[in-house]
TORNUZA-305883 format. One line per field, with one value per residue: residue number from 0; residue in three letters; z, x, y of N, C-alpha, C in turn. Coordinates in pm, whole numbers, padded with zeros to 5 digits. Layout:
REM residues N
nr = [NUM / ...]
rest = [ALA / ...]
nw = [Z / ...]
nu = [X / ...]
nv = [Y / ...]
caw = [Z / ...]
cau = [X / ...]
cav = [Y / ...]
cw = [Z / ...]
cu = [X / ...]
cv = [Y / ...]
REM end
This chain:
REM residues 160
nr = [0 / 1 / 2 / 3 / 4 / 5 / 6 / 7 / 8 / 9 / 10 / 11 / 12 / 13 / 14 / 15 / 16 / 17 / 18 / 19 / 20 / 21 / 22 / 23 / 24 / 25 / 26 / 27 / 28 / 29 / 30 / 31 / 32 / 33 / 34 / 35 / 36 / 37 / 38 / 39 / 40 / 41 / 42 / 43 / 44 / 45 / 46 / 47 / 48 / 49 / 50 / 51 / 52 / 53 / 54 / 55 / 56 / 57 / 58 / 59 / 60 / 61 / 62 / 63 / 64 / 65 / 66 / 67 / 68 / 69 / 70 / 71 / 72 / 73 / 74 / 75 / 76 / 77 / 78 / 79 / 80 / 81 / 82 / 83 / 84 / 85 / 86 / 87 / 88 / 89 / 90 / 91 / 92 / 93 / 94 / 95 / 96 / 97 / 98 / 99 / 100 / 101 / 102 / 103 / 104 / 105 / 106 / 107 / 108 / 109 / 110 / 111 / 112 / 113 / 114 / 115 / 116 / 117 / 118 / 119 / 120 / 121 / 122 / 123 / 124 / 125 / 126 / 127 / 128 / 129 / 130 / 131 / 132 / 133 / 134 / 135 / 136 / 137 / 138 / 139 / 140 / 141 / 142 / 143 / 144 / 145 / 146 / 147 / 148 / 149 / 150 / 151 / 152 / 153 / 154 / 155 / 156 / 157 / 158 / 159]
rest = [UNK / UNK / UNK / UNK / UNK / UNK / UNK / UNK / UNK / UNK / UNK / UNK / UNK / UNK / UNK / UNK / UNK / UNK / UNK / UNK / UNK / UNK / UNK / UNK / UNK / UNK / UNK / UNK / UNK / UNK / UNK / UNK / UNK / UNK / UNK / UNK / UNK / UNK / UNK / UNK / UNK / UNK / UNK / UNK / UNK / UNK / UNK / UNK / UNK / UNK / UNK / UNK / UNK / UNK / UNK / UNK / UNK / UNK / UNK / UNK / UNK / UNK / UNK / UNK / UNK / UNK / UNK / UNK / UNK / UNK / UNK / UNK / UNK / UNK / UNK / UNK / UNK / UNK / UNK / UNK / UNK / UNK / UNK / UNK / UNK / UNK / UNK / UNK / UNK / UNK / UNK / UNK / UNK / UNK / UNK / UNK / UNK / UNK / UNK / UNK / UNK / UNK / UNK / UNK / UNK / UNK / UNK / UNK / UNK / UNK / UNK / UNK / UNK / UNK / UNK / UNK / UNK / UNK / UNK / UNK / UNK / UNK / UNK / UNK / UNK / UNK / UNK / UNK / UNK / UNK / UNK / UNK / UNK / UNK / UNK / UNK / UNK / UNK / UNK / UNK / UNK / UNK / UNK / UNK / UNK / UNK / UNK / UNK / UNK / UNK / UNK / UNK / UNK / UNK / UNK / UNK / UNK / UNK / UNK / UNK]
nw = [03832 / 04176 / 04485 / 04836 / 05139 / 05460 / 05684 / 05785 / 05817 / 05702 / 05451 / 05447 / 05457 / 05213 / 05048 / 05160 / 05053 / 04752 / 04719 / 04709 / 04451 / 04286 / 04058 / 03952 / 03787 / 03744 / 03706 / 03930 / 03902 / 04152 / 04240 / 04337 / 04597 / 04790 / 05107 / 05052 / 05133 / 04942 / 05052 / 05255 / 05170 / 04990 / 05194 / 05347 / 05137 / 05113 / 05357 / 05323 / 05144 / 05323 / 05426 / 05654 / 05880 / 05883 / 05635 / 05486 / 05323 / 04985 / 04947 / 05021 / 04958 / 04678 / 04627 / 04772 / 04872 / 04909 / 05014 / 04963 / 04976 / 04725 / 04553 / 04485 / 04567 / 04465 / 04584 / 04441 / 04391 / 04168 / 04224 / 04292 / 04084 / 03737 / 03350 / 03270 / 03511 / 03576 / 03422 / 03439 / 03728 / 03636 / 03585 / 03458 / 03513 / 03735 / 03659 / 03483 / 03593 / 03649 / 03865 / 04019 / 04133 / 04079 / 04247 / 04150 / 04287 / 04172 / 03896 / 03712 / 03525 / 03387 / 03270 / 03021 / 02861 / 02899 / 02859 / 02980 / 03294 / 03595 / 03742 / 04031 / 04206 / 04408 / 04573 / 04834 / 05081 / 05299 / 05607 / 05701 / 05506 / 05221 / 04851 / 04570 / 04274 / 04080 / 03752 / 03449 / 03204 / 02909 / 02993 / 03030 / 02984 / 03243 / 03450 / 03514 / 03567 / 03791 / 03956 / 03934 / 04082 / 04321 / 04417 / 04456 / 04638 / 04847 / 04876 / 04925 / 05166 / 05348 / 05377 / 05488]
nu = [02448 / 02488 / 02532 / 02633 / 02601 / 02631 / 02524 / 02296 / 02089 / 02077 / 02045 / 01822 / 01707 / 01726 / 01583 / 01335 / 01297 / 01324 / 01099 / 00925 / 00893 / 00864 / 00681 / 00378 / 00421 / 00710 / 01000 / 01292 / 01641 / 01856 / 02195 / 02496 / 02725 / 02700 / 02507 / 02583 / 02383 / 02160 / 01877 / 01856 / 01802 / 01547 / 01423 / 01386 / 01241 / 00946 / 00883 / 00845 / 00657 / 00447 / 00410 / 00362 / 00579 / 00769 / 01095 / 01216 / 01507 / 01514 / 01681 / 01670 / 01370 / 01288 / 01145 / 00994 / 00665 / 00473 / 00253 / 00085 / -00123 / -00218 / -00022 / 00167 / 00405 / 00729 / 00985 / 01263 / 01491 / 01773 / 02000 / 02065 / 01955 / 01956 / 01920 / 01690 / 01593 / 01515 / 01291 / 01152 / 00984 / 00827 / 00928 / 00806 / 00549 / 00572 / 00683 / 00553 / 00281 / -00005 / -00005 / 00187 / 00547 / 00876 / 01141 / 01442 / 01678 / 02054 / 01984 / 02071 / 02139 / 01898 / 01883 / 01915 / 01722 / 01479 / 01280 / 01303 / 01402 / 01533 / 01792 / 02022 / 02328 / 02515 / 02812 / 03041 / 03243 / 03347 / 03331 / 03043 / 02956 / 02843 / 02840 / 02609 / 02507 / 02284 / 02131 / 01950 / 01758 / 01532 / 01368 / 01151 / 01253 / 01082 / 01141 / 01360 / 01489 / 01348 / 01465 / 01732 / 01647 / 01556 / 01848 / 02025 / 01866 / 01893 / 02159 / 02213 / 02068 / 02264 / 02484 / 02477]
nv = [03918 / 03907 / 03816 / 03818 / 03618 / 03612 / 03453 / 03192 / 03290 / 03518 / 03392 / 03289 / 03542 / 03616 / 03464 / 03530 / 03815 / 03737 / 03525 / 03730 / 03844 / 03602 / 03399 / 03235 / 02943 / 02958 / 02847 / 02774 / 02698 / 02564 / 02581 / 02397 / 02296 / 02016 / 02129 / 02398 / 02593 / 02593 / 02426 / 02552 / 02872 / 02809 / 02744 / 03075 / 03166 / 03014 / 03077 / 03332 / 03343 / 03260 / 03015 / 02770 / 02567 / 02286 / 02369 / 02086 / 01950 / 01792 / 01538 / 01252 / 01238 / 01271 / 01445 / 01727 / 01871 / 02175 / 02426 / 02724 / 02964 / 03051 / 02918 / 02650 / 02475 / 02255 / 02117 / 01993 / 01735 / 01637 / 01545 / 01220 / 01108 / 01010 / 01115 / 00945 / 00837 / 01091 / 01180 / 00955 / 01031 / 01191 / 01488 / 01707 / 01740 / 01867 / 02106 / 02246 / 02261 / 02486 / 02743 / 02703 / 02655 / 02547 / 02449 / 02350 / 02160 / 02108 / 02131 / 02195 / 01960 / 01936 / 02179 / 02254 / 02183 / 02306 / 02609 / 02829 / 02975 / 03042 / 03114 / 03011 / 03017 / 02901 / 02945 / 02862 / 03066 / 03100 / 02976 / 03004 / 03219 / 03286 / 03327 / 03409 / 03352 / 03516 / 03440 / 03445 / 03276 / 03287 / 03532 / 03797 / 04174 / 04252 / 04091 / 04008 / 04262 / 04311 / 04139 / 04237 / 04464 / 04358 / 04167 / 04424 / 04600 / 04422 / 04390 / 04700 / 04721 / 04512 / 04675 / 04893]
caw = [03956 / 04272 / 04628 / 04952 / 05244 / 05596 / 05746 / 05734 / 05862 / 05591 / 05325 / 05476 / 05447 / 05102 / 05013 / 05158 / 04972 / 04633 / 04747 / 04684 / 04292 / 04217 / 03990 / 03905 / 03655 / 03789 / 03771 / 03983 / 03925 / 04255 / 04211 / 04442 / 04662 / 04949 / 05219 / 05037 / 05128 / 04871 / 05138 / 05348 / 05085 / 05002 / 05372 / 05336 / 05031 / 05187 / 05470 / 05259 / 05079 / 05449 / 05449 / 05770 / 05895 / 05820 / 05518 / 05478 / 05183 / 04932 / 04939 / 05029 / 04950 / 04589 / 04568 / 04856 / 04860 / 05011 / 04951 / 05031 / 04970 / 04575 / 04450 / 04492 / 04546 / 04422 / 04603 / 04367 / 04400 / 04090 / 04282 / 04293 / 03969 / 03598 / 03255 / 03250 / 03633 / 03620 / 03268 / 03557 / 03798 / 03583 / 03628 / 03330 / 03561 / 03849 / 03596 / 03390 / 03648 / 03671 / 03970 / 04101 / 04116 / 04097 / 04273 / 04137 / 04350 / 04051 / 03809 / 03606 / 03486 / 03298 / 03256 / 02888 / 02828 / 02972 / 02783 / 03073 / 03409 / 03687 / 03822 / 04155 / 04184 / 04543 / 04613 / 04968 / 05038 / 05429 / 05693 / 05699 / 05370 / 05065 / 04709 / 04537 / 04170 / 03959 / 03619 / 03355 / 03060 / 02884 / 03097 / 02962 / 03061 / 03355 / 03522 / 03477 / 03618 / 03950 / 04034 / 03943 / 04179 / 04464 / 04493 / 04453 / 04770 / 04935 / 04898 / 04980 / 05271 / 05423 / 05394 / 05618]
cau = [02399 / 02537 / 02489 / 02680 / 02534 / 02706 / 02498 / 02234 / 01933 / 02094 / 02045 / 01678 / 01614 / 01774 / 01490 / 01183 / 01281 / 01312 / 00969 / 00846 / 00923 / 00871 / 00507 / 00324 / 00530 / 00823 / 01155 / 01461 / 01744 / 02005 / 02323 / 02609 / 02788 / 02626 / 02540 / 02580 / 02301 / 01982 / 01803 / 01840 / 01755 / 01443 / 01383 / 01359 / 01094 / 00847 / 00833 / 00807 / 00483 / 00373 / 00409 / 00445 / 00634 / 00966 / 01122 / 01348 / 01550 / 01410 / 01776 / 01594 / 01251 / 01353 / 01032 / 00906 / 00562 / 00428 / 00121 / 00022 / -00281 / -00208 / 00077 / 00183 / 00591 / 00787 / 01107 / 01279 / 01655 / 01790 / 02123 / 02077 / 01927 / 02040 / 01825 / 01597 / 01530 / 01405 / 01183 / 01020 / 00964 / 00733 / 00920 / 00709 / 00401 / 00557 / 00710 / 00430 / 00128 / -00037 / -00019 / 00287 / 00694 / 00948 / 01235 / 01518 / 01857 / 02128 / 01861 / 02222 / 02090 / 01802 / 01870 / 01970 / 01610 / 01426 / 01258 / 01310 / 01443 / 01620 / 01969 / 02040 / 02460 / 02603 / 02929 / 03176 / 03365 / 03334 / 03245 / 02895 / 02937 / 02808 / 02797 / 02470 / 02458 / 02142 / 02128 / 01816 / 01703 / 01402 / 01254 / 01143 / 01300 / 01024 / 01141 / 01527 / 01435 / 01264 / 01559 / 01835 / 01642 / 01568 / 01980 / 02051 / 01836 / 01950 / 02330 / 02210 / 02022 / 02376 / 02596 / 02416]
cav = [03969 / 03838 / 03876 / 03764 / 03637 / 03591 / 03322 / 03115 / 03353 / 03580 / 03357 / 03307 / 03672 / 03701 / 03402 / 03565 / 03873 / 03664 / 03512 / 03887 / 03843 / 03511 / 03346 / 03093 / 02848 / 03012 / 02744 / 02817 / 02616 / 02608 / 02518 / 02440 / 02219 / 01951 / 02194 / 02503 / 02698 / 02560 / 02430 / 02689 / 02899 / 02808 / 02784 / 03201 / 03171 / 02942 / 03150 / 03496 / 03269 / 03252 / 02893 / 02724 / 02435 / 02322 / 02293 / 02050 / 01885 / 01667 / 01479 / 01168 / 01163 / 01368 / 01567 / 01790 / 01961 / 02288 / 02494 / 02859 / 02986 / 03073 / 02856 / 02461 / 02494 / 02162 / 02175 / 01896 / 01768 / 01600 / 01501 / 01128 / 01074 / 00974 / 01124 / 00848 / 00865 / 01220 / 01151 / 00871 / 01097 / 01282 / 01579 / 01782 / 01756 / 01954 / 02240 / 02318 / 02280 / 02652 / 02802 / 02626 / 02719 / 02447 / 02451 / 02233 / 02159 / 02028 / 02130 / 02206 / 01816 / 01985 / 02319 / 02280 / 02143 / 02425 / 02715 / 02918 / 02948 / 03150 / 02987 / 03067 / 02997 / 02884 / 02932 / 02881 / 03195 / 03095 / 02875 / 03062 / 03287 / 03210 / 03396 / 03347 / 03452 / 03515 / 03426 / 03411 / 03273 / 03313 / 03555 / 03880 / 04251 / 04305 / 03994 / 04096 / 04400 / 04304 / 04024 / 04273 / 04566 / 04260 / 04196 / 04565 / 04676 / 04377 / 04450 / 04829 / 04713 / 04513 / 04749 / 05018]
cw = [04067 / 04447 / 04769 / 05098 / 05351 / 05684 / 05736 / 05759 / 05732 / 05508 / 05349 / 05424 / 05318 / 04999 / 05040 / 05090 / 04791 / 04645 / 04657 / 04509 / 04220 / 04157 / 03998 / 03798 / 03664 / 03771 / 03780 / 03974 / 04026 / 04237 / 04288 / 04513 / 04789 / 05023 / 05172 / 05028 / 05048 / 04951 / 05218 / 05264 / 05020 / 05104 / 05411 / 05235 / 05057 / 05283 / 05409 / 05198 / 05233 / 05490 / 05620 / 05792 / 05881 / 05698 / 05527 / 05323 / 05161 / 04851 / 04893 / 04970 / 04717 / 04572 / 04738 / 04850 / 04930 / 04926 / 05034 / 04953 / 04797 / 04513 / 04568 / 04459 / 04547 / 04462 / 04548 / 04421 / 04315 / 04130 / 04252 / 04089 / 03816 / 03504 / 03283 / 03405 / 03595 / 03508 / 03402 / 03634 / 03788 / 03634 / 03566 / 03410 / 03662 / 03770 / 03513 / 03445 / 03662 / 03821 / 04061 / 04053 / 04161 / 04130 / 04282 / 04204 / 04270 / 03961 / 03687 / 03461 / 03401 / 03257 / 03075 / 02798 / 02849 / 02881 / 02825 / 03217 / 03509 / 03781 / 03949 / 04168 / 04340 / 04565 / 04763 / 04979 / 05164 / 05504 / 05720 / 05598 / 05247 / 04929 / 04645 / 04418 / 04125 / 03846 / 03564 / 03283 / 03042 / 02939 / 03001 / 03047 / 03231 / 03459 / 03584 / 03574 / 03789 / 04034 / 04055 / 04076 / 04293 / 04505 / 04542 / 04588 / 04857 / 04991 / 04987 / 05117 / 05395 / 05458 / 05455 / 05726]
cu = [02443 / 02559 / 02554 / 02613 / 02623 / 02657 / 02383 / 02102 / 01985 / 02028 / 01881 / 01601 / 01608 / 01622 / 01369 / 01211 / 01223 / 01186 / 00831 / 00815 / 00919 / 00717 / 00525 / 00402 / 00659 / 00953 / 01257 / 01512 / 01840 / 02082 / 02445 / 02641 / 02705 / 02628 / 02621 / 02464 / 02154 / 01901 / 01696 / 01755 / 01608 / 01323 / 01294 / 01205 / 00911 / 00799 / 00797 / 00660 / 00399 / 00321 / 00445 / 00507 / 00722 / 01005 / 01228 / 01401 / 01511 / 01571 / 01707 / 01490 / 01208 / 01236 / 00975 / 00785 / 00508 / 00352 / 00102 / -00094 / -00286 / -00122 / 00093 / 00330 / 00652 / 00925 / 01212 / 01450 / 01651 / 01920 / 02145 / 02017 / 02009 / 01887 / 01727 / 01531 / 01460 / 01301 / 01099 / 00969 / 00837 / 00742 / 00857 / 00603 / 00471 / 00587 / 00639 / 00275 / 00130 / -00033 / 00123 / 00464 / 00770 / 01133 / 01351 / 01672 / 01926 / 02021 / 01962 / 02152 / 02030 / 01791 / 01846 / 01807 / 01480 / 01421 / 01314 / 01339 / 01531 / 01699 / 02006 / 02185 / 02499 / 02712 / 02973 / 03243 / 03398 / 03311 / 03136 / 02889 / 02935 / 02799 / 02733 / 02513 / 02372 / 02183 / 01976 / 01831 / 01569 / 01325 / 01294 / 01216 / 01230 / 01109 / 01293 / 01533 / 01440 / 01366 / 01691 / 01782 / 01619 / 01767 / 02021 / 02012 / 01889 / 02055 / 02287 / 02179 / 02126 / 02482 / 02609 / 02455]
cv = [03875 / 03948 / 03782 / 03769 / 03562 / 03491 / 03251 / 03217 / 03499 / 03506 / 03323 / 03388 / 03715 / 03564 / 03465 / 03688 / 03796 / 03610 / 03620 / 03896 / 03746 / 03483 / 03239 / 03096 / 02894 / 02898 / 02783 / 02716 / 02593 / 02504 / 02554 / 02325 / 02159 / 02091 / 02366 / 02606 / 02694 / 02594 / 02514 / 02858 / 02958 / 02771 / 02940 / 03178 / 03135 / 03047 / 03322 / 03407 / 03296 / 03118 / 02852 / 02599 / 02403 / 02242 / 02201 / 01964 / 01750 / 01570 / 01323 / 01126 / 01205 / 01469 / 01628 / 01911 / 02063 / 02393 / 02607 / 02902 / 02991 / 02946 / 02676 / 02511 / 02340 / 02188 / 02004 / 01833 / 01603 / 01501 / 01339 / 01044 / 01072 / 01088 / 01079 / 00821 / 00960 / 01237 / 01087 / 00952 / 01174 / 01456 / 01726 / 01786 / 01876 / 02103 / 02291 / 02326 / 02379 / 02635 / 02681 / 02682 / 02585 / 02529 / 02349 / 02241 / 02047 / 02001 / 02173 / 02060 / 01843 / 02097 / 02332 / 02232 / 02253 / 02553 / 02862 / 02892 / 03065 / 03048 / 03098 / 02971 / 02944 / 02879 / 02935 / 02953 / 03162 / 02984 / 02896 / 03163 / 03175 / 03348 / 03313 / 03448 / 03410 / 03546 / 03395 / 03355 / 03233 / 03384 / 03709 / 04028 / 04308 / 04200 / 03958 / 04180 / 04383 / 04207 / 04117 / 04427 / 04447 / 04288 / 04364 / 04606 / 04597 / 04394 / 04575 / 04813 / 04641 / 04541 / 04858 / 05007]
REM end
C-alpha cells in the first residue's frame, strides 16, 4: 500500500487521517531519510488525537511525550542509538504500556524484535513529495483492512 504526498500539510492530512485508525499498543515504525517527512508526519496524527501544541522531533531529546484524553503517544527516534542504548532506555516500557501508541523513527533497529507493528516507508520523489508505504506484521485482517481502505480514500480523495 502506498500513497504520495505533495507537501508537507499533505503529509499532515495523510497523518490525521491515519490517527482515525490507529489503538492503544499500537507501534508504527517510520522509516526514511533525515528530513523525510516522519516528523511531519506524526505532526498530522497528534493533531487528528486533538492534541495541541507542537510536535516536534525527538532527534535530540530521543523520547517525546504527548497525551490526549485516551492514549499516552511516545514519539521515539532510535537514530542515534546502538542495541544496548535502546535496551537502557527502557524502551519495553513505552511499547507495551496500555493505552499508549509508540511511534518509532529508524525503528528498522528493532523491528525484527517486535511481535507486531505497522511500517510507515518514506521515500524522496521531490523537493516536497514524498512516497509513504504501509506495511504490517502481526496485525490481524480487520486492521489490514482499515489501513488499506484509509490510503485508498486518500489517493481517491487527491485525485478529484
Amino acid at each position: 500500500m502506498k500513497i504520495t504526498t505533495q507537501s508537507s500539510p499533505e503529509t499532515i492530512e495523510l497523518g490525521k487521517n491515519f490517527a482515525k485508525i490507529i489503538a492503544a499498543t499500537d507501534t508504527v515504525i517510520l522509516e526514511g531519510n533525515l528530513g523525510g517527512g516522519k516528523t511531519t508526519f506524526v505532526k498530522g496524527v497528534l493533531k487528528g488525537l486533538g492534541i495541541r501544541g507542537i510536535a516536534r522531533s525527538p532527534s535530540f531529546t530521543l523520547i517525546r511525550h504527548y497525551k490526549s484524553k485516551k492514549l499516552n503517544i511516545h514519539h521515539i527516534d532510535l537514530y542515534r542509538l546502538d542495541e544496548k542504548n535502546i535496551v537502557d532506555i527502557g524502551i519495553d516500557d513505552y511499547l507495551y504500556e496500555p493505552h499508549s501508541i509508540a511511534f518509532i523513527e529508524w525503528g528498522e533497529k528493532i523491528q525484527d524484535t517486535l511481535p507486531r507493528y505497522i511500517k510507515l516507508e518514506f521515500f524522496f520523489i521531490g523537493e516536497n513529495s514524498r512516497r509513504i508505504i504501509f506495511s504490517l506484521k502481526g496485525y490481524n485482517a480487520g486492521k489490514i483492512e482499515a489501513i488499506s481502505e484509509m490510503v485508498f480514500n486518500y489517493s481517491m480523495s487527491k485525485s478529484e
